[in-house]
Backbone as a printed PyTorch tensor [residue, N CA C, xyz], in Angstrom:
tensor([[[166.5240, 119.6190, 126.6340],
         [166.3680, 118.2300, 127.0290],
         [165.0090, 117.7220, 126.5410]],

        [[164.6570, 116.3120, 125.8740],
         [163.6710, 115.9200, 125.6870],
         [162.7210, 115.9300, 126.5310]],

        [[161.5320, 115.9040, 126.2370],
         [160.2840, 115.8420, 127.1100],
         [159.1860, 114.9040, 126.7270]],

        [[159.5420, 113.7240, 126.4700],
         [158.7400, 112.7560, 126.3130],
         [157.3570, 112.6320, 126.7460]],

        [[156.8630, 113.3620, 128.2050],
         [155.9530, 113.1680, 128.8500],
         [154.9530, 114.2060, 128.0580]],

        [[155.2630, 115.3810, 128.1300],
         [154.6760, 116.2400, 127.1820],
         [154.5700, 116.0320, 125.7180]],

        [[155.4870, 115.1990, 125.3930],
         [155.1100, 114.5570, 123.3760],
         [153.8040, 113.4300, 123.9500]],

        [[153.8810, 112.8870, 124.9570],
         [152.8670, 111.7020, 124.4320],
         [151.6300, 112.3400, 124.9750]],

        [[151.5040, 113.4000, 125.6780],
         [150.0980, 113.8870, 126.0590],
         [149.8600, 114.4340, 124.4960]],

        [[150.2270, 115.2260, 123.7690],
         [150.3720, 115.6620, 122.9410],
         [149.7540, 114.1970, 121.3370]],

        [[150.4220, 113.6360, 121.7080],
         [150.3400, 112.5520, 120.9330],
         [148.4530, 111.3440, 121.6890]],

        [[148.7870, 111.3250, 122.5790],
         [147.6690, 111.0490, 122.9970],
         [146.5550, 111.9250, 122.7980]],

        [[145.9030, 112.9840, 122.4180],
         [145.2570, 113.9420, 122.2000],
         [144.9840, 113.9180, 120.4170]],

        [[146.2250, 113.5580, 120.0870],
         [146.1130, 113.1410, 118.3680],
         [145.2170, 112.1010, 118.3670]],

        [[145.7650, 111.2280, 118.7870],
         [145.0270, 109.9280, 118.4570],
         [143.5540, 109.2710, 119.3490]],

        [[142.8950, 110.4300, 120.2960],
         [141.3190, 110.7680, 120.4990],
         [140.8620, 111.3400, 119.2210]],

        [[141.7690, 112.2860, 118.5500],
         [141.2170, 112.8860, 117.3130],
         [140.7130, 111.9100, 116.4010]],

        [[141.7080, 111.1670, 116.0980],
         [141.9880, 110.1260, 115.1020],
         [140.6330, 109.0150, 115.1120]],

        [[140.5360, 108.5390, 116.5280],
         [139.8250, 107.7500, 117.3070],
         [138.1750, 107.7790, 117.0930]],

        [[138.2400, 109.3620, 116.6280],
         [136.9450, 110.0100, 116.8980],
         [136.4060, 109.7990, 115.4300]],

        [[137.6000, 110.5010, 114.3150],
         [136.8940, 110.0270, 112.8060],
         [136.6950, 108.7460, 112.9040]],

        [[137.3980, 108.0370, 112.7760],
         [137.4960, 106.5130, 112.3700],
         [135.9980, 105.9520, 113.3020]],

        [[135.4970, 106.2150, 114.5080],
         [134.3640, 106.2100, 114.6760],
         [133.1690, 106.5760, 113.8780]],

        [[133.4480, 107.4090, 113.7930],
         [132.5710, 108.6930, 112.6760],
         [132.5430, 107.8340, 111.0960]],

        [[133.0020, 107.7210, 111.0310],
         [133.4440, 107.2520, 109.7820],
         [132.5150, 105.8830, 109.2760]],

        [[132.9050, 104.5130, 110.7340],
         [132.0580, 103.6440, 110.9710],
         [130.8640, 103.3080, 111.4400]],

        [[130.6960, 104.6250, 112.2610],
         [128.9530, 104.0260, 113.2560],
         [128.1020, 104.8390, 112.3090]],

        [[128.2940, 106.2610, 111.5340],
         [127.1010, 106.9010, 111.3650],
         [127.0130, 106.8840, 110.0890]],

        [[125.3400, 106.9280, 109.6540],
         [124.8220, 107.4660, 108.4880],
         [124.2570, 108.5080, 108.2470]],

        [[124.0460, 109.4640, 107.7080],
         [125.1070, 109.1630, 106.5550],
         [126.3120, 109.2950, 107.4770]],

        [[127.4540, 109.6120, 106.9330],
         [129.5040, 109.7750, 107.4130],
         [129.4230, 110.7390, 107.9470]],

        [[129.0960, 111.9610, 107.5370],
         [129.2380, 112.8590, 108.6100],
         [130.8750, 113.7490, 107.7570]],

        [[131.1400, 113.4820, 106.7030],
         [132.5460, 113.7080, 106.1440],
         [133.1430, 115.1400, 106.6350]],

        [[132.4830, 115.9180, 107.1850],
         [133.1950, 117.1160, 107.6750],
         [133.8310, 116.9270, 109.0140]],

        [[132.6430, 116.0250, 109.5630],
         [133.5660, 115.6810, 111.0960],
         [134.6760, 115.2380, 110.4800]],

        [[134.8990, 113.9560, 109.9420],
         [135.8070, 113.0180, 109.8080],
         [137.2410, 113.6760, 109.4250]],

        [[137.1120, 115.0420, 108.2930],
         [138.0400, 115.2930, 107.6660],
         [138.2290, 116.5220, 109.3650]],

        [[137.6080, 116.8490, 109.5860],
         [138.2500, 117.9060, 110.5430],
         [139.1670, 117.0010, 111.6160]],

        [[138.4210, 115.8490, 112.6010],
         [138.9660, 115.4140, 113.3100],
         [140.7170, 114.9900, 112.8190]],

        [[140.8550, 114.6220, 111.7750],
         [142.1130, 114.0410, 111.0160],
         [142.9300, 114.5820, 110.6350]],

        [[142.5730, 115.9950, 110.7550],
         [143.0720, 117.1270, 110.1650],
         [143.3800, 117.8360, 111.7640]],

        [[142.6760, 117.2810, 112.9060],
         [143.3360, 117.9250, 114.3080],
         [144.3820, 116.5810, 114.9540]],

        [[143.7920, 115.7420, 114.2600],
         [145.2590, 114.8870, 114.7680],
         [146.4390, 114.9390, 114.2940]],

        [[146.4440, 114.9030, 112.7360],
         [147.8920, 115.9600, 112.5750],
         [148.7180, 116.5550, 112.6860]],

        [[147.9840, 117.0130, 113.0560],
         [148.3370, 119.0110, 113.8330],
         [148.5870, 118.6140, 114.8700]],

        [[148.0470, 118.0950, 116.0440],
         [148.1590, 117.3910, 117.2040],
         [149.8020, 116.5790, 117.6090]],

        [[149.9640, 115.7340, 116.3680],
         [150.6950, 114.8900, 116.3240],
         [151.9310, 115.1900, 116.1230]],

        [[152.1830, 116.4490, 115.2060],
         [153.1730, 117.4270, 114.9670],
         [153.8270, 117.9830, 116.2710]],

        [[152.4180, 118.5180, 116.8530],
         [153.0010, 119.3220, 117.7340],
         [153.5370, 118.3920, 118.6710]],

        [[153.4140, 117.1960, 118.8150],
         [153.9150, 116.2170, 119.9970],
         [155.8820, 116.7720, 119.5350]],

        [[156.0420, 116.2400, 118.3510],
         [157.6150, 116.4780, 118.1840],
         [158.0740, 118.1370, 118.6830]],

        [[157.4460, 118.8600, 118.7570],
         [157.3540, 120.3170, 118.8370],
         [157.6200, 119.7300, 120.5000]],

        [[156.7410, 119.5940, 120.9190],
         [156.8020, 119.2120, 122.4330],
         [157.9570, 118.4300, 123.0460]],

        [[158.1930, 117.1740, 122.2270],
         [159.3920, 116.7460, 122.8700],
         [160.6750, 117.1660, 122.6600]],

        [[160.8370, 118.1290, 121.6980],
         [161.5990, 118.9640, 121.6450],
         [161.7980, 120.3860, 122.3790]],

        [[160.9050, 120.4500, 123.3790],
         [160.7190, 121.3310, 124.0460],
         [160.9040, 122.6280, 123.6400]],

        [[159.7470, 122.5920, 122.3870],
         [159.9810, 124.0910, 121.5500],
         [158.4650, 124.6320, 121.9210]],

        [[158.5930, 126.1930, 121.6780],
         [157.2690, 126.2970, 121.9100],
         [156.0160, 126.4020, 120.6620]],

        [[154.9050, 125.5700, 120.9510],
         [154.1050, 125.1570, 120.3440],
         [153.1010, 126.3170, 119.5670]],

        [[153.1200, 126.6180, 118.6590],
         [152.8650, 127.4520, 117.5890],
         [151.2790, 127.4690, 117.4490]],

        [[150.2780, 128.5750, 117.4220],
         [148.7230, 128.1470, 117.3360],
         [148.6820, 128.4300, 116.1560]],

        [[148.4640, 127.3060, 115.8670],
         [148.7560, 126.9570, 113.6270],
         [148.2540, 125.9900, 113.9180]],

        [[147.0500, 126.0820, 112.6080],
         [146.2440, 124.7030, 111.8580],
         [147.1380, 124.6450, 110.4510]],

        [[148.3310, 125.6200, 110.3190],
         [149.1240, 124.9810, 109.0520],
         [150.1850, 123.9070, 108.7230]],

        [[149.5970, 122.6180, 108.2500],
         [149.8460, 121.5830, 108.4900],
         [151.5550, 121.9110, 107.6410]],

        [[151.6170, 122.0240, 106.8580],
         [153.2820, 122.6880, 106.0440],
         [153.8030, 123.6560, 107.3220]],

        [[153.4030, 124.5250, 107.9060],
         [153.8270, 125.2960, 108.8980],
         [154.6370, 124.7600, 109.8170]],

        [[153.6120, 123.4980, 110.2990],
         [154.2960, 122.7290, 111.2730],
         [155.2310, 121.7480, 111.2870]],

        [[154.8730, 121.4670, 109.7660],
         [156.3320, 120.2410, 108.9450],
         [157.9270, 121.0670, 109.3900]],

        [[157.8810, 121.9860, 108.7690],
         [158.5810, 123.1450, 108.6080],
         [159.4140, 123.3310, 110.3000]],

        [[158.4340, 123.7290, 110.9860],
         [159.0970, 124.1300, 112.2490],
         [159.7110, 122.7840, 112.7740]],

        [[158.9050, 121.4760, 113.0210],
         [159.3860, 120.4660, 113.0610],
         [161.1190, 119.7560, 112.5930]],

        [[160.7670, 120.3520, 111.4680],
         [162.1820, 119.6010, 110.2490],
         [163.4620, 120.6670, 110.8330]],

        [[163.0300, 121.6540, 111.9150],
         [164.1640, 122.5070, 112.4610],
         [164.7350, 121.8490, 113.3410]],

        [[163.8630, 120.8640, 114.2880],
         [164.4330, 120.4340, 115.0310],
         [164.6820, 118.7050, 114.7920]],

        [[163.9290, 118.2660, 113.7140],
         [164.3880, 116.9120, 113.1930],
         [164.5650, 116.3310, 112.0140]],

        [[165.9180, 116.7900, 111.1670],
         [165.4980, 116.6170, 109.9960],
         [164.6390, 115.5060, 109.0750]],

        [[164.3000, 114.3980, 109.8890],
         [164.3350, 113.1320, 109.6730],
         [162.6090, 113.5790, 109.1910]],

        [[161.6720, 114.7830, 109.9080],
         [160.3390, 114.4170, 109.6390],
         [160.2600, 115.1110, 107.7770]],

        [[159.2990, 114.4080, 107.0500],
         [159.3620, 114.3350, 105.2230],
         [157.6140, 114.4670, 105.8450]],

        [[156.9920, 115.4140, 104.3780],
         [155.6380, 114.9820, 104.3530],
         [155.8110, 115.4970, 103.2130]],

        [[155.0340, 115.3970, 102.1960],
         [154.5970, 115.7470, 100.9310],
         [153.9480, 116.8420, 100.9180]],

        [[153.9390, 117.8630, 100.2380],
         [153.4220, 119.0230, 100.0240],
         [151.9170, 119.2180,  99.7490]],

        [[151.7920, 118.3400,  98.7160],
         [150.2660, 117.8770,  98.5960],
         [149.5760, 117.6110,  99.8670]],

        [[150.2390, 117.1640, 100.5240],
         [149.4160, 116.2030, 101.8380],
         [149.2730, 117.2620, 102.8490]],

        [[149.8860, 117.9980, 102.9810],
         [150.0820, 118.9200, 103.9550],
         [148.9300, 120.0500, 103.4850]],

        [[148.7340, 120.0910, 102.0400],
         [147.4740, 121.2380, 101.6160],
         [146.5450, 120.8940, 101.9880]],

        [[146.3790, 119.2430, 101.4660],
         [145.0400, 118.6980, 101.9930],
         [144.7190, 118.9430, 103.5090]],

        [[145.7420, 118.4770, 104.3530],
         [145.0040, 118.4380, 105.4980],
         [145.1490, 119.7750, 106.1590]],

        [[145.6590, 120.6370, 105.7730],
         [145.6570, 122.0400, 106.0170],
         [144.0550, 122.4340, 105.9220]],

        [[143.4230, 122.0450, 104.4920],
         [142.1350, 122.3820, 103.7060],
         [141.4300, 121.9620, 104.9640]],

        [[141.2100, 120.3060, 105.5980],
         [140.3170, 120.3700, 105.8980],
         [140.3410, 120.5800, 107.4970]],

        [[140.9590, 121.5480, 108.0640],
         [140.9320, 122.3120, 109.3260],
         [139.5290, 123.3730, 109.0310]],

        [[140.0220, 124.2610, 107.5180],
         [139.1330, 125.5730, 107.5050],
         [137.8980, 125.1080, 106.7630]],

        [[137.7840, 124.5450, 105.5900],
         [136.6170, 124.3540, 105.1050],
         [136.2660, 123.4750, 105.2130]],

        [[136.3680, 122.4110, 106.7190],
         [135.2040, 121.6030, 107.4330],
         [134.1130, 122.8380, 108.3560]],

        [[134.1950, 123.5090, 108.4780],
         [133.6480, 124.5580, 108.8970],
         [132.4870, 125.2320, 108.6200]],

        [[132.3770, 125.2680, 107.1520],
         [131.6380, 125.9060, 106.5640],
         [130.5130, 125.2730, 105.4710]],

        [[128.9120, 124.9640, 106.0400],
         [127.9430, 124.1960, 105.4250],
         [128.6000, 124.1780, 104.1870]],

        [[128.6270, 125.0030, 103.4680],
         [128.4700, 125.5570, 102.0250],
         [129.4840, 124.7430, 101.0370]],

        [[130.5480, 124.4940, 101.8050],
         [131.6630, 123.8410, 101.1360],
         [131.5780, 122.3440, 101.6470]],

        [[130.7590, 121.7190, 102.4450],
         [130.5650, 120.4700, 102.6410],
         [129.9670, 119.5850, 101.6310]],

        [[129.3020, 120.4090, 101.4880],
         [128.2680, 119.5460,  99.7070],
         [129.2900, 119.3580,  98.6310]],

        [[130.3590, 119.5580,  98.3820],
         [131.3180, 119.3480,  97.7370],
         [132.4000, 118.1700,  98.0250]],

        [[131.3340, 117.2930,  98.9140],
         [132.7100, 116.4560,  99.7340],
         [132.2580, 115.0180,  99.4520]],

        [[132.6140, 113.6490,  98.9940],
         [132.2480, 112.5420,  99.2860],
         [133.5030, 111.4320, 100.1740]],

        [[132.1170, 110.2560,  99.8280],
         [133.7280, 109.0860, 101.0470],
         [134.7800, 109.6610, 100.8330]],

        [[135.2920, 109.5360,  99.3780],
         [136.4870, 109.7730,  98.7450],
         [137.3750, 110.6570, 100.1350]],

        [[136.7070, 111.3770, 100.5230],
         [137.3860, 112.8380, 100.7650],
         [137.7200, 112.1950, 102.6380]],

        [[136.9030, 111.2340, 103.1590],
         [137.1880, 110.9610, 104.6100],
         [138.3410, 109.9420, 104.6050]],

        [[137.9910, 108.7620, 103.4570],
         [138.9680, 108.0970, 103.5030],
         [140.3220, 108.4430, 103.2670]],

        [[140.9350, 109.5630, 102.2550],
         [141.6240, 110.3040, 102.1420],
         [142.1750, 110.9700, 103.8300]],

        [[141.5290, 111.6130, 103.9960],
         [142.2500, 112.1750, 104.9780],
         [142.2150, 110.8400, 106.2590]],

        [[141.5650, 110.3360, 106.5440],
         [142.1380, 109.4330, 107.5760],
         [143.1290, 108.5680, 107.1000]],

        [[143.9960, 108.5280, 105.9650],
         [144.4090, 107.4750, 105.6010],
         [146.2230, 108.7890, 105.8580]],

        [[145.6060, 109.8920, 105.3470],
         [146.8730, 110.6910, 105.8420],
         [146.6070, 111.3120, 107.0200]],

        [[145.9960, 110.6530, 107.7380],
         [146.2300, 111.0800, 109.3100],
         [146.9930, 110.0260, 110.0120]],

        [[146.6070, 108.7340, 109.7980],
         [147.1500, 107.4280, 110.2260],
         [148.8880, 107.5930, 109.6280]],

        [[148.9460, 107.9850, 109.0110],
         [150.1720, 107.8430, 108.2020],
         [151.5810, 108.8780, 109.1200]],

        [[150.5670, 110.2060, 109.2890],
         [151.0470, 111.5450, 109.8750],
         [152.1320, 110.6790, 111.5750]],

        [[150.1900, 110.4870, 112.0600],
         [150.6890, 109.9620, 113.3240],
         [151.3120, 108.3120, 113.5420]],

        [[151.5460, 107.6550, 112.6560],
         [152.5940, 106.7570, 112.5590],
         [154.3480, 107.3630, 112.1890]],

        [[154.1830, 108.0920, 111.3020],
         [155.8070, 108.9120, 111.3020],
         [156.1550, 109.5950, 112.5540]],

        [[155.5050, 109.6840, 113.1620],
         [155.4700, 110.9090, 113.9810],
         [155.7100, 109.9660, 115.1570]],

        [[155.2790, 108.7990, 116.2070],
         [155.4050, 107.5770, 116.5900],
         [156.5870, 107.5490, 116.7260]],

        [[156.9470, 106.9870, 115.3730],
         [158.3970, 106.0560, 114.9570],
         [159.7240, 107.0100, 115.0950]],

        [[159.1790, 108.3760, 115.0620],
         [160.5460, 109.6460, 114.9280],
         [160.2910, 109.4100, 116.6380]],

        [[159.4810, 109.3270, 117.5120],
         [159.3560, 109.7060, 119.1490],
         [160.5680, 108.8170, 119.8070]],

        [[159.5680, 107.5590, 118.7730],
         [160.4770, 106.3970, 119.6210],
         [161.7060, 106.2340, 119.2490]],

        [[162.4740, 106.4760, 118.1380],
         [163.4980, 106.2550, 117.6680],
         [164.7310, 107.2400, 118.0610]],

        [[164.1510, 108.8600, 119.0810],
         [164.4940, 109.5120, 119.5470],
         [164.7980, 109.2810, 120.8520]],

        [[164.0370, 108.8530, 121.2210],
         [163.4470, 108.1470, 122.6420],
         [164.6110, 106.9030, 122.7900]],

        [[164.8040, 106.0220, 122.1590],
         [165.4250, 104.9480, 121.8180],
         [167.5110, 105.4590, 121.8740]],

        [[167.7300, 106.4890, 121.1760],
         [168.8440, 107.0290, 121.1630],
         [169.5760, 107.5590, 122.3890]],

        [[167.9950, 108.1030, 123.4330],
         [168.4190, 109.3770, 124.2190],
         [168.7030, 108.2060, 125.5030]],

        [[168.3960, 107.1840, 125.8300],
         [168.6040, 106.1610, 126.7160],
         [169.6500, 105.7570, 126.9410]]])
């Protein structure tokens, strides 16, 4: 049986993530681009797992953003992400982490991932409600 209440905590928790780059992004100088790409890269993941949740499956401790497409698309075929997109934001779970690989990062790289985080947790939304919408 669906569990709506548990997708939107789930989903609500994404979008503090989300909430948090897009802050990050705007108030500080310099950007801060490791926060930004990590936070966007936990709303994702976050946001995934909401469908995981309202599907009342159990929730997998994976930052693999393809991992979670994957388990997802078992229980809805309807969720699509691009393969590319899923590396990226896979990438920046682990090597926001690490000084060394930050110097390798510009805007390019925040706007990027918040732009496929917004995107993540808008599909992800529209599959809740449109589930949500059916099960009524």
């Amino acid at each position: 049986m669906p569990d709506i209440k548990h997708a939107q905590e789930w989903l609500a928790y994404a979008q503090r993530d989300y909430d948090f780059a897009v802050d990050v992004e705007s108030h500080f100088w310099p950007k801060h681009i490791e926060k930004i790409c990590y936070n966007c890269q936990q709303a994702a993941e976050k946001a995934l797992k909401a469908i995981l949740a309202y599907h009342d499956v159990e929730i997998p401790r994976t930052h693999n953003i393809k991992e979670l497409v994957d388990k997802c698309k078992e229980h809805s075929g309807s969720i699509e992400l691009e393969n590319r997109v899923a590396r990226q934001m896979t990438r920046y779970a682990t090597i926001s982490r690490y000084p060394d690989s930050v110097t390798e990062w510009d805007d390019t790289d925040g706007k990027v991932a918040l732009k496929y985080a917004k995107e993540i947790l808008d599909m992800v939304r529209q599959y809740i409600d449109a589930a949500e919408s059916k099960d009524t």
